[in-house]
NUKOLGU-829757 format. One record per residue (C-alpha): residue in three letters; x, y, z. Coordinates in steps of 0.5 Angstrom, whole numbers, plus 2048, in hexadecimal, padded with zeros to 3 digits. Layout:
residues N
ALAXYZ...
This chain:
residues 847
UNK8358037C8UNK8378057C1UNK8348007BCUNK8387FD7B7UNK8367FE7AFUNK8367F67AFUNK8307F87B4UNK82D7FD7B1UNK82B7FA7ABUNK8287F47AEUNK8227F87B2UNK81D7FB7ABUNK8187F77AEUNK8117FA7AEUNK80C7F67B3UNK8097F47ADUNK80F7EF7ACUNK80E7EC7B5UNK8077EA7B3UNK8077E47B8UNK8027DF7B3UNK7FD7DD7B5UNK7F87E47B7UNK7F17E17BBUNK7EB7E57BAUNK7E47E47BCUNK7DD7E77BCUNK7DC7EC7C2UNK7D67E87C3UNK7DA7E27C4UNK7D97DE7CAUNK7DE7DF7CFUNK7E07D87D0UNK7E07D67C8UNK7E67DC7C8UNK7EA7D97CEUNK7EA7D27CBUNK7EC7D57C5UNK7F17D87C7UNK7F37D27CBUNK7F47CE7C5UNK7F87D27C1UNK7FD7D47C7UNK7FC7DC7C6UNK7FC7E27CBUNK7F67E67C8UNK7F07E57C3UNK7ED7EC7BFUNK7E57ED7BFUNK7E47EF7B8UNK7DF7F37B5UNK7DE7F47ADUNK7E77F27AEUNK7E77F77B2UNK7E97F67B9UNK7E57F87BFUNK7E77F57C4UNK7ED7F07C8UNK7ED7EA7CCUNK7F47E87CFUNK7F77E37D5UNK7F87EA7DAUNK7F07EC7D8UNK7EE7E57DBUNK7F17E77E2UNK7EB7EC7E3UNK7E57E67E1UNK7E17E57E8UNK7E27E07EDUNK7DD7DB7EAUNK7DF7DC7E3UNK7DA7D67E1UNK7D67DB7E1UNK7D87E07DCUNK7DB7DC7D7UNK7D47DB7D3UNK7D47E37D2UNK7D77E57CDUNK7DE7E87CBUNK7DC7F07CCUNK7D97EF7D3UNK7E17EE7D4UNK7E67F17CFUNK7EA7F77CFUNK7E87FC7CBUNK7E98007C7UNK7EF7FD7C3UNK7F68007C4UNK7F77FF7BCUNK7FF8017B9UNK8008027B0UNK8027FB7ADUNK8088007AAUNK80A8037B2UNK8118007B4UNK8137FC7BAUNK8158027BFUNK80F8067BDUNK80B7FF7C0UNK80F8007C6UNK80E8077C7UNK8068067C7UNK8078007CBUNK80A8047D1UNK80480A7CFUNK7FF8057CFUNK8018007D4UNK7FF7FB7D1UNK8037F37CFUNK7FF7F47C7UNK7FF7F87C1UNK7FA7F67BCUNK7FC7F77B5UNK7F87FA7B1UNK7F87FE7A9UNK7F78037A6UNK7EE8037A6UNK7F08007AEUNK7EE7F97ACUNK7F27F37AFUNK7F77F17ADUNK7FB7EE7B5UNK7FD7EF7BBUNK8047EF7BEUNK8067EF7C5UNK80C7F17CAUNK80E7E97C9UNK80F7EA7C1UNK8127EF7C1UNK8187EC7C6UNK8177E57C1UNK8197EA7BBUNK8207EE7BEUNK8227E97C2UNK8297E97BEUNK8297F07BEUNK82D7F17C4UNK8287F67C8UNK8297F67CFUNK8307F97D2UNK8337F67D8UNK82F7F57DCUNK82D7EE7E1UNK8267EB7E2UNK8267EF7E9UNK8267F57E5UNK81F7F47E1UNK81C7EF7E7UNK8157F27EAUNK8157F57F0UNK8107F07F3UNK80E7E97F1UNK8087E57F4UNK8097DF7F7UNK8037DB7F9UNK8017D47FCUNK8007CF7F8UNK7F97CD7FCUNK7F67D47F9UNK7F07D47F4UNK7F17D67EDUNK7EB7DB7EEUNK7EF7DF7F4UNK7F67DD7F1UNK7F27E17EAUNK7F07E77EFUNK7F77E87F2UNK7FB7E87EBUNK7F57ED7E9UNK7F67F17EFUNK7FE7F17EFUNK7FE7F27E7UNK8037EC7E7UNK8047E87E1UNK8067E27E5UNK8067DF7ECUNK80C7DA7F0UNK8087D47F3UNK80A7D17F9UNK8087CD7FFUNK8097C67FCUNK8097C0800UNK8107C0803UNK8117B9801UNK8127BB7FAUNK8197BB7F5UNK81B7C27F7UNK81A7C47F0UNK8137C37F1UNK8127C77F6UNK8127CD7F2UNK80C7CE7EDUNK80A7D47E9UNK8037D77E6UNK8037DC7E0UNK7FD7DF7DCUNK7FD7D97D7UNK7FC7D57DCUNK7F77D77DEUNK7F47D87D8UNK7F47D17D7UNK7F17D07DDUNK7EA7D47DBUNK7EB7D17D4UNK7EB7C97D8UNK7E67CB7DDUNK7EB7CA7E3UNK7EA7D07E6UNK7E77CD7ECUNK7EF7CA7EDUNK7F47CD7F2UNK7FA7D07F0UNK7FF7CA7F1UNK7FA7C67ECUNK7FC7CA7E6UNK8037CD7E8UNK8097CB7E3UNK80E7C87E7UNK8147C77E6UNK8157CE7E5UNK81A7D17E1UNK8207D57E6UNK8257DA7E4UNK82A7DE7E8UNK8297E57EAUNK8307E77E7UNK8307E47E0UNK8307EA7DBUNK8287EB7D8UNK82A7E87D1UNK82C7E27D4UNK8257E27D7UNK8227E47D1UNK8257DE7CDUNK8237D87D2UNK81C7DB7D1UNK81C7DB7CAUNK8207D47C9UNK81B7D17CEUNK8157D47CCUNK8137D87D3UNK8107DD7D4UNK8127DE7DDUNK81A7DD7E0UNK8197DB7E8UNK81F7DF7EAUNK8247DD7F0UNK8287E27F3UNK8307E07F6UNK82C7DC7FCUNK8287D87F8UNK8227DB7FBUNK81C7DC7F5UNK81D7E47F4UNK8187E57EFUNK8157E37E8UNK8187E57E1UNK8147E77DCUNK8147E97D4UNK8107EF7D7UNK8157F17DBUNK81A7F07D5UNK8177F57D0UNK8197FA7D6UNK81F7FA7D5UNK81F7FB7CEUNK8238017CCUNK81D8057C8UNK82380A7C6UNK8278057C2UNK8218027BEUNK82080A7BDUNK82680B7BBUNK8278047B7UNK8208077B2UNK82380D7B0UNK82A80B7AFUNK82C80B7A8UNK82E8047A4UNK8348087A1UNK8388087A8UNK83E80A7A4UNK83B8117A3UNK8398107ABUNK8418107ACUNK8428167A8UNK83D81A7ABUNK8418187B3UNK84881A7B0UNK8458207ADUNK8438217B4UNK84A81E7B8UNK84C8277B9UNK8468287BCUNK8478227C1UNK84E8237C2UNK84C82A7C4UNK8478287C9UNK84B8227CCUNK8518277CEUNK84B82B7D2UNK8488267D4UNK8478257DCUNK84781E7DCUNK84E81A7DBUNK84E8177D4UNK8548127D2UNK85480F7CBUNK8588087CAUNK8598047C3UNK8577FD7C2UNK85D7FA7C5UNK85A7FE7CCUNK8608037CBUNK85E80B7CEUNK85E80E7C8UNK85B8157CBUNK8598197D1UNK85681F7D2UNK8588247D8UNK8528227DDUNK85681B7DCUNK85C81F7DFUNK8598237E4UNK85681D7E7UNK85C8177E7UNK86181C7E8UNK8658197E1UNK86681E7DBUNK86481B7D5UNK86C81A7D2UNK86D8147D9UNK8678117D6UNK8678107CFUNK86980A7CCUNK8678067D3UNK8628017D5UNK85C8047D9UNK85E8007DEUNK8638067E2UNK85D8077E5UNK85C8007E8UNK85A8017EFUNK85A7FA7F0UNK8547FA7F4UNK8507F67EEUNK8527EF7EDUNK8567EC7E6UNK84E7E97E6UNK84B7F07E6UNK84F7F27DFUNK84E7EC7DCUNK8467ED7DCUNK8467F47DAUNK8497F37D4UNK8467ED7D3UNK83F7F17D4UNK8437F67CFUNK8447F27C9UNK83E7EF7C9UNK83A7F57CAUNK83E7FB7C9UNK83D7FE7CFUNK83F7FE7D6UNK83D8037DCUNK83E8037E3UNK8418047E9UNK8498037EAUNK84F8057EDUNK8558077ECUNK85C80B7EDUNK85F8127EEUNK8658137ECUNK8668147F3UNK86580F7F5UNK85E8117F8UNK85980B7F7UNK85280E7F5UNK84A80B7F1UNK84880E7EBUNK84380D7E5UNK84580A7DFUNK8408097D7UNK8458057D2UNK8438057CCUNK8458017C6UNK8478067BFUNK8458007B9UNK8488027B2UNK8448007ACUNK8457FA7ABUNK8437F87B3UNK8497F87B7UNK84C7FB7BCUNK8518017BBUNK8508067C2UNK84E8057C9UNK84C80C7CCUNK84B80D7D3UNK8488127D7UNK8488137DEUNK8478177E4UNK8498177EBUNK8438157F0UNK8478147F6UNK84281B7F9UNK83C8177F7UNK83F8117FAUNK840813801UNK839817800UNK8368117FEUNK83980D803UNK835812808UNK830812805UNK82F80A805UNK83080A80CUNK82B81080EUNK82680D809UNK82780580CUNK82A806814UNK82680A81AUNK82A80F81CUNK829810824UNK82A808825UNK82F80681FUNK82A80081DUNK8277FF816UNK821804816UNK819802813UNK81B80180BUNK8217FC80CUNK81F7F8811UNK8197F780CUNK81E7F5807UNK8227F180CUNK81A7ED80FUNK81A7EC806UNK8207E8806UNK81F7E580CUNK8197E280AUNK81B7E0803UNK8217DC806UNK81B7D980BUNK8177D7805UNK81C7D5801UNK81E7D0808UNK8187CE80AUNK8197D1811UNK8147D5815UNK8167DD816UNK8137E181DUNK8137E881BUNK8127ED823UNK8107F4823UNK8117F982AUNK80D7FE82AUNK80F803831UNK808805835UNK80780C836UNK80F80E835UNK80C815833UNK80A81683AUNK81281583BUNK81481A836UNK80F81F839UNK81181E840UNK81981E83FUNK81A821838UNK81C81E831UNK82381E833UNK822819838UNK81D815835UNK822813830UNK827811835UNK82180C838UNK82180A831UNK827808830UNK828804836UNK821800834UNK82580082DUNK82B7FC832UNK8267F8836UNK8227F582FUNK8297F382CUNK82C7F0833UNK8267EC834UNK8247EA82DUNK82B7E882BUNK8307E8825UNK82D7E5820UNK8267E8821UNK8257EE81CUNK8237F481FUNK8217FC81DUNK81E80181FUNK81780181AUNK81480981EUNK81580E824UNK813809829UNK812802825UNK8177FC825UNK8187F7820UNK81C7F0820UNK81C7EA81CUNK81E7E481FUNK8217DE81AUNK8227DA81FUNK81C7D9824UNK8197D2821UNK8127D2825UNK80C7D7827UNK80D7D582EUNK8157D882EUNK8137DE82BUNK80E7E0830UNK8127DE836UNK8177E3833UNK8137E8832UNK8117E8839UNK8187E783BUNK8197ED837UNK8147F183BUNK8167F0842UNK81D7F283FUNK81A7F983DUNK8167FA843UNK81C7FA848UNK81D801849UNK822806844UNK82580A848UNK825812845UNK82A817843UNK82881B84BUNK82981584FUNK82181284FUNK81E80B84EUNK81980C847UNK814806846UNK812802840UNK80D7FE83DUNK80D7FC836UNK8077F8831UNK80B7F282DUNK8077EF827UNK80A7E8825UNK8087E581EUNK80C7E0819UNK80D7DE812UNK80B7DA80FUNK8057D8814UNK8027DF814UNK8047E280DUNK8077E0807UNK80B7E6805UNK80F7EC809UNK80A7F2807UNK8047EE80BUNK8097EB811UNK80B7F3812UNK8037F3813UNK8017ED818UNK8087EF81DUNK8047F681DUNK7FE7F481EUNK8007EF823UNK8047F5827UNK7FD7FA826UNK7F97F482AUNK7FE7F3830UNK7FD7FB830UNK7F57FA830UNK7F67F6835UNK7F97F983AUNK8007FB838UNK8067F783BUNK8057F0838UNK8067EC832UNK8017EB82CUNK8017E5827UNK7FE7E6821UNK7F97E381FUNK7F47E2819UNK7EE7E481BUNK7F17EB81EUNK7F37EC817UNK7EC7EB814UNK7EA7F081AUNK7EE7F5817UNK7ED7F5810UNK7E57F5812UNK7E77FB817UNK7EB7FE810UNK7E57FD80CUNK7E0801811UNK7E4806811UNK7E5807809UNK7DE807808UNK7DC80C80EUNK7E081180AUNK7DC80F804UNK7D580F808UNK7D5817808UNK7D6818801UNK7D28127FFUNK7CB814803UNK7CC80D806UNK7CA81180DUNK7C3813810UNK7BF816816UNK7BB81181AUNK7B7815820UNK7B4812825UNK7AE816829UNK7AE819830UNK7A7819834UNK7A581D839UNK7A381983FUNK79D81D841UNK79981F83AUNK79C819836UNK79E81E831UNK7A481E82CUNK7A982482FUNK7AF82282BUNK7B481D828UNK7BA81B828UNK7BE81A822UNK7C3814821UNK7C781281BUNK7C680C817UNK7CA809811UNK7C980480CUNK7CF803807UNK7CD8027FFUNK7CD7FC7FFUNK7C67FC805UNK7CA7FA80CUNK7C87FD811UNK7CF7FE815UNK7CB80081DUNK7CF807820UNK7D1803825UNK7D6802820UNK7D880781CUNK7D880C821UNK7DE80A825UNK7E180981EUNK7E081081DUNK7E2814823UNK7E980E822UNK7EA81181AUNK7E881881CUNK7E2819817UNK7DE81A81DUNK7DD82281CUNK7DB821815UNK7D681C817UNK7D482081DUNK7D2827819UNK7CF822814UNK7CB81F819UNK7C982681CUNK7C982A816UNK7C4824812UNK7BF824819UNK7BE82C81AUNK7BD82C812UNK7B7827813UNK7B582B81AUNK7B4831815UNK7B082D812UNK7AB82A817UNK7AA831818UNK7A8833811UNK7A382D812UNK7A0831819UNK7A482D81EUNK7A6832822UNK7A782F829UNK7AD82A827UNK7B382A82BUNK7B9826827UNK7BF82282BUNK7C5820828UNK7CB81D82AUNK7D282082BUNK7D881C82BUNK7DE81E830UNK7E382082AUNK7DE825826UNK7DF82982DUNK7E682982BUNK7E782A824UNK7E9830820UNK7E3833820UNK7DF835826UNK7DA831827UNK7D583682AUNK7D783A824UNK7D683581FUNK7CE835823UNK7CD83C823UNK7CF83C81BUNK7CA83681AUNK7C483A81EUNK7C684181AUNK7C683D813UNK7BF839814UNK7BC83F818UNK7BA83A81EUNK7B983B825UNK7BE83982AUNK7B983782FUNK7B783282AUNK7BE82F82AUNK7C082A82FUNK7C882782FUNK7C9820832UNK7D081F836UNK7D281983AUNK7D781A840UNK7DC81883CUNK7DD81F83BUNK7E081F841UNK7E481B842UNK7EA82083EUNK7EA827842UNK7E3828845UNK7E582F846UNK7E683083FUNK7DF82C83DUNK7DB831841UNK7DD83783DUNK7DC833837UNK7D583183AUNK7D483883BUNK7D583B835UNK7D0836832UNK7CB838837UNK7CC83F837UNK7C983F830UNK7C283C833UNK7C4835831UNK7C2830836UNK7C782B839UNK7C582383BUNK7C981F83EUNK7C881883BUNK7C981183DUNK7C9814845UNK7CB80F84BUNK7D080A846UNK7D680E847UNK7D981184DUNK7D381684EUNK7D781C853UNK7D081F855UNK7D4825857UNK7D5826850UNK7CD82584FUNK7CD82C853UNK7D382F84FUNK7D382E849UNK7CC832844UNK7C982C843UNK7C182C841UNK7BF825840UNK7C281F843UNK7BF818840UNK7BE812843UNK7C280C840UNK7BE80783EUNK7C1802842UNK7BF805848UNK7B7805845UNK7B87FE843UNK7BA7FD84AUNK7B27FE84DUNK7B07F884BUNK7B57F5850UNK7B37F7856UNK7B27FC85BUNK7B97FE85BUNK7B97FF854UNK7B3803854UNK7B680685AUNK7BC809857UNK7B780B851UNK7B4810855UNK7BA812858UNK7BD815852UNK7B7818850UNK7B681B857UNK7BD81E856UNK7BC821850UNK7B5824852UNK7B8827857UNK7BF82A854UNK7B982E84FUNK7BB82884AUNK7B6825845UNK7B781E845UNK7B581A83FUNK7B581283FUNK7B880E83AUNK7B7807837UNK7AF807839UNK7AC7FF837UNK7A67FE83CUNK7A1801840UNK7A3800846UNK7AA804845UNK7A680A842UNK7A1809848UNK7A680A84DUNK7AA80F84AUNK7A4813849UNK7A2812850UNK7A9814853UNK7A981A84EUNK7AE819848UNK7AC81F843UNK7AD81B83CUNK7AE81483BUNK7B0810833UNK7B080A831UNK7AF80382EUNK7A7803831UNK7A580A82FUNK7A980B828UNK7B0809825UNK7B480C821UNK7B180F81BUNK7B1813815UNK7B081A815UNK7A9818811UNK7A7814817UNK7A881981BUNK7A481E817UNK79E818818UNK79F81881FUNK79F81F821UNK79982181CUNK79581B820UNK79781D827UNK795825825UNK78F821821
């Protein structure tokens, strides 16, 4: 939009002249509550730390968001622990956009004003600058919706201040909605909001031990989503507020308005273009009409269709674009009124708003459609612009248009690629999250429960393997069939992944019938499909079941309780119905959290080799050890490997951590050999998918033993009969591979599977170690002691060397060394240890 003269003038300001009154400023030793009262009573948003008058540091509401959750603890230190630093700083003479633009590079809400030695002179914030050009007409046409915020943070009114603090910080929000007050309340008391200077008063007060309800404002002040941006920028102004609670057409709280996102929306190039105009706009007008040959030129040239109208809103001219698209030559239409082109697809109400919106603001864009002279009905895009004379009026329309009946029907594809499932015509993943909002929002808005429900088909991989894709599909289809037939018309359903179902059911009103549903729903998907080539195929499914507002209060985090409820139906042994509960969330996180920082722990040396001592039944003496895994975080806990290595082999770090595992032990074996121990032999633990990575194991051994110059007789690797449950034929060709370099191979944890002895004979093992349950079984009798010694009886005589595992008294070494068990470890003889100790243990046994 093209300002008037009557406008340019108005706009010579500096940021001088927007000083808001009032500057706080306050030493940087200062303590910090002396700061928040001080800027509590004065009702600012921010106090400058100065030094010699010059400023070093901020303090504002948003910073107070990051104070920790005992705040009383910190607001007896002084201003510097918590200001931000350094001062984004602007020149007292720097004009209004020239603070806009360093707002946007800086990201920040404040500008300290300074001169020309960088003394402080003040400050000026995005709300200033609002306040000064609220009757300069910056915004276009747009309506609330347009600058509303992607997400608002809605919170229930019984949250602490301290963690609604921490929310508001770790969302980046200026503000939060509070709900959650008692039912028996006036409906307009039942909503409240909470911005920073709420929370400002509330650490200035010392109530930051209240909940949110106790310092929400209420009633809030509610506006429309369709009420043009000026409109909200004047109630804000005339009532002195800061935030606008927006409704959409259902009535239903969409979001919050704020000056914030009102300065978005301020037309950078117009303050530009106001600063430079000259105040002599007559030669501005002198200068256009010296230019009106040249514009002509690129009109008649011009792609787009061009229509010029006077004041009386008669076509004055047209260019040939207007022909070739309307099919009128320019002769048929000067002298009319534009409206020829009507297609009467807009209403009377329609016009009369545009050129409301064109007389207040000089502009109008959008979307229309009109008339060929053929009669052919089609869209376009429409810019109306108001040509003013010197003295202000109006004395020309001009028009440019263009035909986008090819984008539309390529937008309409578009939308129905982007929003709908193309094998089953349901809404895909993306719309059905739209559709869970709005449901959720007229929930809330109703008071009434909500049950979200997510299917998820087992094994139907299996299926396309078997029948191929083609088929697949068609099973898929007619699961889409069943759901829709059995759930009913006014359930909401989609298609959210390859084999996964949502629905959302507004109708269930109790837990109990949303369940009874859900099963209802499995038996009718475990009736036989019948397929393409006549055979009867059987499903199953896992259903998870969660509900708003009892298990999440907003739709990202419902999204995330179904889901979790469908993985613990499949958890659980698939073809039943999850119900979400919290403390299978708080698992979850838990699980998520270990994970992160097991990916760290490589990287942060947070891990660590413990060895435990393996002796020789006859001598005593030490002959080996076995090297095992430990990690302890940096904060000092020490997580147990029966936890974090089934986590491994799940996330697939497995590989890295076992070639850390094997590369750190053969590195400290070397060492041991440098202190004379020669005689060591090293065991490691080997996981089944290190066999199945994309290095060969046995290849990663030989470039381990080549690199740190070892023996491969002094390496032995552990392996459970896991490893043989996949394809025991390929395993004894892994197996070999790793034998064949001279390494040695024990089963470990022997008798607790399913211990085929004809694979003990087959496959190169060298040592089979007893598990530790079969030991401590010897001091239970006969019939321990006597399978024991069997086991140690049966290794002996399939040339096998037999170590016991998990020695703790004398008895069990006395009759393990009776029936001939060649190595013993355990508790009684030594734990595990560091590589230190085994030094010492090893130096005093040679000793």
């Amino acid at each position: 939009m093209r300002p008037t003269p009557a406008e340019d003038r108005s706009f010579g300001q500096t940021v001088g002249t927007l000083s808001p009154g009032t500057v706080l400023s306050c030493s940087p030793a200062t303590p910090l509550a002396q700061a928040i009262t001080k800027m509590r009573n004065a009702n600012n948003s921010s106090i400058i730390a100065i030094e010699s008058n010059k400023p070093v540091g901020i303090i504002t509401e948003h910073d107070l968001l990051s104070l920790p959750a005992d705040s009383q603890a910190v607001l007896s230190q002084p201003v510097e622990m918590y200001m931000s630093h350094p001062v984004h700083t602007v020149s007292v003479h720097a004009s209004p956009q020239a603070a806009i633009v360093r707002m946007r590079e800086r990201n920040v809400r404040h500008l300290v004003t300074v001169d020309e030695n960088n003394c402080l002179v003040g400050i000026i914030s995005r709300t200033d600058l609002i306040r000064q050009i609220s009757n300069k007409r910056p915004f276009s046409a747009n309506d609330v919706a347009d600058a509303l915020r992607q997400a608002t943070s809605f919170v229930d009114a019984k949250m602490p201040i301290t963690e609604l603090r921490h929310r508001m910080h770790k969302e980046k929000c200026d503000s939060a909605v509070i709900t959650g007050f008692p039912s028996n309340l006036d409906v307009e008391l039942q909503t409240g909001i909470i911005t920073e200077r709420d929370i400002l008063r509330a650490l200035a007060e010392g109530n930051d031990h209240l909940t949110a309800g106790d310092i929400a404002t209420r009633p809030v002040t509610k506006i429309n989503s369709n009420v043009n941006l000026n409109d909200a920028r004047n109630i804000m102004l005339r009532n002195n507020i800061r935030h606008l609670v927006v409704n959409n057409h259902y009535n239903e709280i969409v979001g919050v308005l704020s000056f914030a996102d009102l300065l978005e929306f301020i037309e950078q190039d117009y303050l530009i273009y106001l600063n430079n105009l000259n105040d002599d706009s007559d030669s501005e007008l002198v200068k256009a009409r010296q230019s009106l040959a040249l514009a002509r030129k690129l009109i008649e040239n011009s792609p787009d269709c061009v229509m010029v109208c006077n004041a009386r809103a008669e076509i004055e001219a047209v260019n040939p674009a207007f022909t070739r698209v309307t099919g009128y030559q320019a002769d048929e239409v000067i002298g009319k009124n534009p409206s020829i082109l009507q297609s009467g697809r807009q209403t009377p109400e329609f016009y009369a708003k545009m050129w409301s919106d064109l007389a207040r603001t000089g502009k109008w864009e959008g979307e229309i459609w009109n008339r060929r002279k053929s009669g052919e009905v089609f869209p376009e895009w429409l810019t109306i612009m108001a040509i003013r004379d010197t003295d202000g009026s109006t004395s020309h329309y001009a028009s440019i248009f263009s035909d986008i009946s090819e984008r539309e029907r390529t937008r309409e594809d578009i939308l129905r690629i982007a929003f709908t499932d193309e094998l089953t015509g349901m809404p895909n993943r993306r719309r059905f999250s739209e559709l869970l909002s709005l449901h959720v929002g007229r929930a809330r808005q109703s008071g009434r429960p909500l049950t979200v429900l997510m299917l998820d088909l087992d094994n139907f991989q299996r299926v396309n393997n078997a029948l191929g894709h083609n088929a697949g599909d068609d099973v898929l289809v007619e699961v889409s069939r069943r759901i829709s037939r059995e759930l009913g018309h006014d359930a909401v359903m989609a298609r959210v992944g390859a084999d996964e179902y949502a629905a959302i059911l507004p109708d269930v009103k109790t837990e109990q019938e949303a369940l009874n549903l859900a099963e209802r729903l499995l038996v009718r998907l475990g009736e036989p499909h019948l397929t393409s080539k006549g055979d009867d195929l059987y499903l199953s499914a896992s259903i998870g079941v969660a509900s708003f507002p009892k298990d999440a209060n907003d739709t990202s985090n419902l999204l995330r309780c179904v889901e979790l409820a469908m993985l613990q139906a499949k958890e659980q042994g698939r073809n039943r119905v999850g119900r979400f509960s919290i403390t299978m969330q708080s698992q979850k996180g838990a699980d998520l959290a270990l994970e992160t920082a097991l990916r760290r722990a490589l990287d942060n040396d947070e891990l660590h080799l413990a060895y435990q001592p393996q002796f020789d039944t006859k001598t005593g003496a030490l002959c080996g050890v076995e090297a095992l895994v430990r990690w302890t975080t940096a904060s000092g806990e020490n997580i147990p490997p029966s936890t974090f290595i089934p986590i491994a082999e799940e996330i697939g770090v497995i590989g890295e951590l076992g070639r850390w595992v094997m590369r750190t032990a053969c590195r400290q074996l070397v060492n041991w050999r440098k202190e004379g121990l020669h005689n060591l032999r090293l065991a490691v633990n080997v996981s089944v998918q290190q066999f199945y990575g994309t290095v060969d194991l046995a290849e990663q051994l030989r470039a381990i033993l080549v690199d740190k110059g070892l023996s491969a007789d002094r390496l032995e690797i552990e392996v459970t009969e896991s490893l043989f449950m996949r394809n025991i034929e390929d395993m004894r060709a892994k197996l070999q591979r790793v034998r064949d370099l001279g390494i040695r191979i024990s089963l470990d944890d022997f008798g607790t599977g399913f211990s085929s002895l004809s694979y003990l004979r087959t496959l190169p093992f060298d040592v089979i170690k007893l598990d530790r349950s079969f030991v401590s079984d010897i001091d239970h009798g006969d019939e321990g002691r006597t399978l024991a010694i069997t086991i140690i009886n049966m290794a002996r005589n399939l040339g096998k060397t037999c170590i016991a595992e998990g020695v703790e008294n004398e008895g069990q070494l006395a009759v393990l060394r009776d029936a001939g068990c060649d190595l013993v470890q355990g508790f009684l003889l030594g734990r595990p240890m560091t590589a230190e100790d085994i030094s010492r243990i090893a130096t005093a046994s040679v000793a």
